[in-house]
PyMOL CGO cylinders between C-alpha atoms (Angstrom):
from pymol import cmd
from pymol.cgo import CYLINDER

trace = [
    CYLINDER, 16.78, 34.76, 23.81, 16.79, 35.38, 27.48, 0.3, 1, 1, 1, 1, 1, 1,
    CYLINDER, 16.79, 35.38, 27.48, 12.92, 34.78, 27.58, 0.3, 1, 1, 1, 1, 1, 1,
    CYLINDER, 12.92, 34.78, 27.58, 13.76, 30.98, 25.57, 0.3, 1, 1, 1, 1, 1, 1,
    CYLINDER, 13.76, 30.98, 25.57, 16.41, 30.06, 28.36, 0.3, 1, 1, 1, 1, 1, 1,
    CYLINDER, 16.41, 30.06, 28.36, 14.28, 30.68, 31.11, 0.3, 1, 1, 1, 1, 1, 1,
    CYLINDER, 14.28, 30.68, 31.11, 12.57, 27.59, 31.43, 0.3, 1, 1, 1, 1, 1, 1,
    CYLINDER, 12.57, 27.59, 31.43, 16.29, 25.93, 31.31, 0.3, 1, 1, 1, 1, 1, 1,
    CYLINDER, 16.29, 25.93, 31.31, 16.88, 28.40, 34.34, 0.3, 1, 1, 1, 1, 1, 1,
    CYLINDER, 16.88, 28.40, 34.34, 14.23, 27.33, 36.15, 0.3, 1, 1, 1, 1, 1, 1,
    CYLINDER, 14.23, 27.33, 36.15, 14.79, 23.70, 36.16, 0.3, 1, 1, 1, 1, 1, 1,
    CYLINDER, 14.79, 23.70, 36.16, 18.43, 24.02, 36.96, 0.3, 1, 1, 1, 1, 1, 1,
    CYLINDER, 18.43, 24.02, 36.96, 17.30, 25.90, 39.91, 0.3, 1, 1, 1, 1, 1, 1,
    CYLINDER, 17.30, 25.90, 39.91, 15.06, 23.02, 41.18, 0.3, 1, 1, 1, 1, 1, 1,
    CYLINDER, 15.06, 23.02, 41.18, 17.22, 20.53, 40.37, 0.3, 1, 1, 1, 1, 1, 1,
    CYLINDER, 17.22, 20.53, 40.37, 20.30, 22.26, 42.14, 0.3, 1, 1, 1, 1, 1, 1,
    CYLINDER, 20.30, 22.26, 42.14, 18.11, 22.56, 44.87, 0.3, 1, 1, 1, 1, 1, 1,
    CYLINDER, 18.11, 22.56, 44.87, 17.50, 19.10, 45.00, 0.3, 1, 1, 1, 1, 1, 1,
    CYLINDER, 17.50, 19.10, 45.00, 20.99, 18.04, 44.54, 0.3, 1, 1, 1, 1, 1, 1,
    CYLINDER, 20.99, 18.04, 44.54, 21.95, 20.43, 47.14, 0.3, 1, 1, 1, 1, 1, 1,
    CYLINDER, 21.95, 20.43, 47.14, 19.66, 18.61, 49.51, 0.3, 1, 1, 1, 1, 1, 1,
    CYLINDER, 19.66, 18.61, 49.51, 21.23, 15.26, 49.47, 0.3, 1, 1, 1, 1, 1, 1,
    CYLINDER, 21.23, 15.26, 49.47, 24.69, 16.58, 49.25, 0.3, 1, 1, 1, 1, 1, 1,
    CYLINDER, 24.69, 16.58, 49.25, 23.55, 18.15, 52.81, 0.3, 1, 1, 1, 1, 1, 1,
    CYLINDER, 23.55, 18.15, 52.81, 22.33, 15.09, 54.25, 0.3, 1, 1, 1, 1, 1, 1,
    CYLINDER, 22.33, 15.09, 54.25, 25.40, 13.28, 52.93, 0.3, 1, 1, 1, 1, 1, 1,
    CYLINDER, 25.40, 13.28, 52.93, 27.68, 15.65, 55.16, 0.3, 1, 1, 1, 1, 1, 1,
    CYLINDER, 27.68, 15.65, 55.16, 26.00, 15.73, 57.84, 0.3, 1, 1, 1, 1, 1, 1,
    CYLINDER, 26.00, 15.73, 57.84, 25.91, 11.87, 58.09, 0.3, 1, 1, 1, 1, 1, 1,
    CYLINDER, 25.91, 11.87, 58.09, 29.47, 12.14, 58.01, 0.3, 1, 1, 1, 1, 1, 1,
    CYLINDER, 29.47, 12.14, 58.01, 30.19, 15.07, 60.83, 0.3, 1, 1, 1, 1, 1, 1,
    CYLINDER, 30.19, 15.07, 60.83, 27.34, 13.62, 63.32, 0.3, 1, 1, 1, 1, 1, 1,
    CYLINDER, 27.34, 13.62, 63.32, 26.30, 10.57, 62.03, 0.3, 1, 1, 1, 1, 1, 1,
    CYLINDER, 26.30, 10.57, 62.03, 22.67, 10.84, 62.55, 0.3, 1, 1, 1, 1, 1, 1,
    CYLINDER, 22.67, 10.84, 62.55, 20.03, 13.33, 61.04, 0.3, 1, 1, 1, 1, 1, 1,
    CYLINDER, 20.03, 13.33, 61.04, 20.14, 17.14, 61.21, 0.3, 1, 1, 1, 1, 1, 1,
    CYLINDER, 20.14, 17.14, 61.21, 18.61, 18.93, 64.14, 0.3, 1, 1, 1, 1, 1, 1,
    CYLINDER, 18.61, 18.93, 64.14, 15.26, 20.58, 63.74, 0.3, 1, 1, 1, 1, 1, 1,
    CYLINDER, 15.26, 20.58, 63.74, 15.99, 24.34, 65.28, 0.3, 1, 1, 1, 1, 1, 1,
    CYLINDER, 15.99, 24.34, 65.28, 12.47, 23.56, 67.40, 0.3, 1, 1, 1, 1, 1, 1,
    CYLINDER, 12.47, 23.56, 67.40, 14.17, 20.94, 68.83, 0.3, 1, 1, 1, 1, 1, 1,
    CYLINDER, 14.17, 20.94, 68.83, 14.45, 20.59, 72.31, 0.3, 1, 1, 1, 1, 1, 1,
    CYLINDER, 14.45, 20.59, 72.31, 16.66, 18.13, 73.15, 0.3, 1, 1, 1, 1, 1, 1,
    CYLINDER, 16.66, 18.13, 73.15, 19.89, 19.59, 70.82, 0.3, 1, 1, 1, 1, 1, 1,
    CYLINDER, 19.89, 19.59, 70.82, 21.90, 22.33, 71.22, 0.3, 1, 1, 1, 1, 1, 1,
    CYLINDER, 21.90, 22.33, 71.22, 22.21, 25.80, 69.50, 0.3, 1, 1, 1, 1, 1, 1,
    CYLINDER, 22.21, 25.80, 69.50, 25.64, 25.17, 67.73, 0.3, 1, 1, 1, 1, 1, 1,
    CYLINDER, 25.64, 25.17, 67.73, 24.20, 21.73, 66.80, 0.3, 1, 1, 1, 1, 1, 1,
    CYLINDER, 24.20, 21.73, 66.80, 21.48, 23.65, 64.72, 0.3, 1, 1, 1, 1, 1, 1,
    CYLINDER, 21.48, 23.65, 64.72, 23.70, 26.58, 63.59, 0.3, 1, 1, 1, 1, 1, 1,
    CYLINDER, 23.70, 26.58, 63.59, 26.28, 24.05, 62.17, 0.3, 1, 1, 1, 1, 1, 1,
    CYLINDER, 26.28, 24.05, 62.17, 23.78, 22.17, 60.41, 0.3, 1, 1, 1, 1, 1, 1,
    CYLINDER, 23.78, 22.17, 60.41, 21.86, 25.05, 59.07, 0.3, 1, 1, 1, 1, 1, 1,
    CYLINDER, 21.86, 25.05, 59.07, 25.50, 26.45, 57.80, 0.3, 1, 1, 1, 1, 1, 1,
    CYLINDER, 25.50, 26.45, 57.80, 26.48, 23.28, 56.54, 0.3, 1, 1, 1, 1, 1, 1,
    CYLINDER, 26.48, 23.28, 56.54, 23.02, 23.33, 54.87, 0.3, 1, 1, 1, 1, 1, 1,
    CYLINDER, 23.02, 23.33, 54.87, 23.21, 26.92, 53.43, 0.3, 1, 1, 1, 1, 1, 1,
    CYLINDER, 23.21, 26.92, 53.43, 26.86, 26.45, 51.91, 0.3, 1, 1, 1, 1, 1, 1,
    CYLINDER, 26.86, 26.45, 51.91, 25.93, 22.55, 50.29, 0.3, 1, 1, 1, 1, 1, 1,
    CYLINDER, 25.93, 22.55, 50.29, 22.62, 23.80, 48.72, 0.3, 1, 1, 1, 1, 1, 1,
    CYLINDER, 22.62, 23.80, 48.72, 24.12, 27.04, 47.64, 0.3, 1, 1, 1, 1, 1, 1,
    CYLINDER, 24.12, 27.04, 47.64, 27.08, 25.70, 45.59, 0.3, 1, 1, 1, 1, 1, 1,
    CYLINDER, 27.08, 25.70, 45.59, 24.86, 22.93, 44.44, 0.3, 1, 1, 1, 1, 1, 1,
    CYLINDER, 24.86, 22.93, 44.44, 22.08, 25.68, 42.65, 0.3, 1, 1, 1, 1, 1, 1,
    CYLINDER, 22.08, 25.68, 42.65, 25.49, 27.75, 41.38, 0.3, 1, 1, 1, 1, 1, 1,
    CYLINDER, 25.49, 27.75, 41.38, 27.01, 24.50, 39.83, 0.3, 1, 1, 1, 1, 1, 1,
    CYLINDER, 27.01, 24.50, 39.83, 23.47, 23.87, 38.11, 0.3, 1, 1, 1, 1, 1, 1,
    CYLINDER, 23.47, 23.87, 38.11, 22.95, 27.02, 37.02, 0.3, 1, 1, 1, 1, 1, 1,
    CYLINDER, 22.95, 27.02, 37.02, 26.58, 27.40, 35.26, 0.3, 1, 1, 1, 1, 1, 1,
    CYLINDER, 26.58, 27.40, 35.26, 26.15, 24.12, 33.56, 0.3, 1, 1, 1, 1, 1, 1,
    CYLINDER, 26.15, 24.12, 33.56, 23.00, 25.08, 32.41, 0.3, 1, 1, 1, 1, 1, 1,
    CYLINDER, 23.00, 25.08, 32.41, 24.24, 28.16, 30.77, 0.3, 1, 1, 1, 1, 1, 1,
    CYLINDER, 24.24, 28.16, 30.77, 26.77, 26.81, 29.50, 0.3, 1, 1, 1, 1, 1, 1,
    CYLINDER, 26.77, 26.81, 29.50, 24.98, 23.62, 27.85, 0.3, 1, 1, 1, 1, 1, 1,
    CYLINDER, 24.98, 23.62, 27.85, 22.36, 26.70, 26.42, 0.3, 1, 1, 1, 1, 1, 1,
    CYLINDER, 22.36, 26.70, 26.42, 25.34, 28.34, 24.67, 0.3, 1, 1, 1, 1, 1, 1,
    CYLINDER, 25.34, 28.34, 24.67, 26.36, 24.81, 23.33, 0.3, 1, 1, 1, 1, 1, 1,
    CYLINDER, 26.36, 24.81, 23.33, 23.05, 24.18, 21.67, 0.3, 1, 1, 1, 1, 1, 1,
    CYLINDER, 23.05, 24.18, 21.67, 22.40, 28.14, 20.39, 0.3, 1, 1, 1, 1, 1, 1,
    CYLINDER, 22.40, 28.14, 20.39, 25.51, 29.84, 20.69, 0.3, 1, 1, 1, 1, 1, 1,
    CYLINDER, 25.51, 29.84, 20.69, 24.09, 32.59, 22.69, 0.3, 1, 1, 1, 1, 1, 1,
    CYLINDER, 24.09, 32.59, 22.69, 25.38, 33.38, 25.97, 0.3, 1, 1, 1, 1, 1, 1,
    CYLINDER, 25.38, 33.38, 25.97, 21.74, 33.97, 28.93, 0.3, 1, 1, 1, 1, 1, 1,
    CYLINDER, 21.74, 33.97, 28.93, 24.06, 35.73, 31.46, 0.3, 1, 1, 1, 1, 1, 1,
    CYLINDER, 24.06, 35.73, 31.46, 25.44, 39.08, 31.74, 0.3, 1, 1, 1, 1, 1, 1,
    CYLINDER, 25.44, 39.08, 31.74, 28.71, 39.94, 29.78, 0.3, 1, 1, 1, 1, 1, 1,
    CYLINDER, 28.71, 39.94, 29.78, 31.48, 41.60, 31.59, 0.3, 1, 1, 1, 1, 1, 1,
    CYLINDER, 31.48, 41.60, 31.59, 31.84, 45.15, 30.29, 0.3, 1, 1, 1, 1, 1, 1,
    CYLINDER, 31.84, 45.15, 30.29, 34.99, 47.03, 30.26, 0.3, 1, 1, 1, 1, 1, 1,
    CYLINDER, 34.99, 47.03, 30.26, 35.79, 50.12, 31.44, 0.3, 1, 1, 1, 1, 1, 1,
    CYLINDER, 35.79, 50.12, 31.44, 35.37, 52.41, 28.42, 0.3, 1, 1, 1, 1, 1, 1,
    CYLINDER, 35.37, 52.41, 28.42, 37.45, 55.33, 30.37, 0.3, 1, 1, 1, 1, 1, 1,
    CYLINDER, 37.45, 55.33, 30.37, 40.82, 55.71, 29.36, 0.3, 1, 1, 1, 1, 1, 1,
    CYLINDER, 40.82, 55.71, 29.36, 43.27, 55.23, 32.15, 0.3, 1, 1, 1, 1, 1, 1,
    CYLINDER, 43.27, 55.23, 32.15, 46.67, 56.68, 30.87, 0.3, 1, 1, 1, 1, 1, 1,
]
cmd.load_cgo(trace, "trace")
């Protein structure tokens, strides 16, 4: 079953991406109000471009998590089988 939910893995990874993206661009209209620095930009400064490439990591990151949890969770909807990992317990007796 893992094999059949990769294709739903895949696009939930693009479109998380994607999503990600304009969530970015959305914040940093809002902290500088014009578009993010390039890091081979001359004119800008180095906490300019850390900032944004931070602020870029952390928007596109949660946005590909978010996609990839509702995708799993919309495959075990439609087929009852969960595509992740299951947490195992510890099989060790701890008296």
């Amino acid at each position: 079953m893992k094999l059949v939910y990769k294709p739903f893995s895949i696009i939930a990874g693009v479109i998380g991406a994607k999503v990600g993206q304009g969530v970015f661009k959305a914040l940093w209209a809002r902290v500088d109000g014009g578009k993010p620095p390039k890091p081979t930009l001359e004119e800008t400064t180095m906490v300019r471009v850390m900032a944004a490439a931070t602020l870029e990591a952390a928007a596109v990151s949660g946005a590909r998590v978010a996609a990839a949890r509702a995708s799993a969770r919309t495959f075990k909807y439609l087929t009852g089988y969960w595509p992740g990992d299951h947490h195992e317990e510890d099989e060790k007796d701890e008296s």
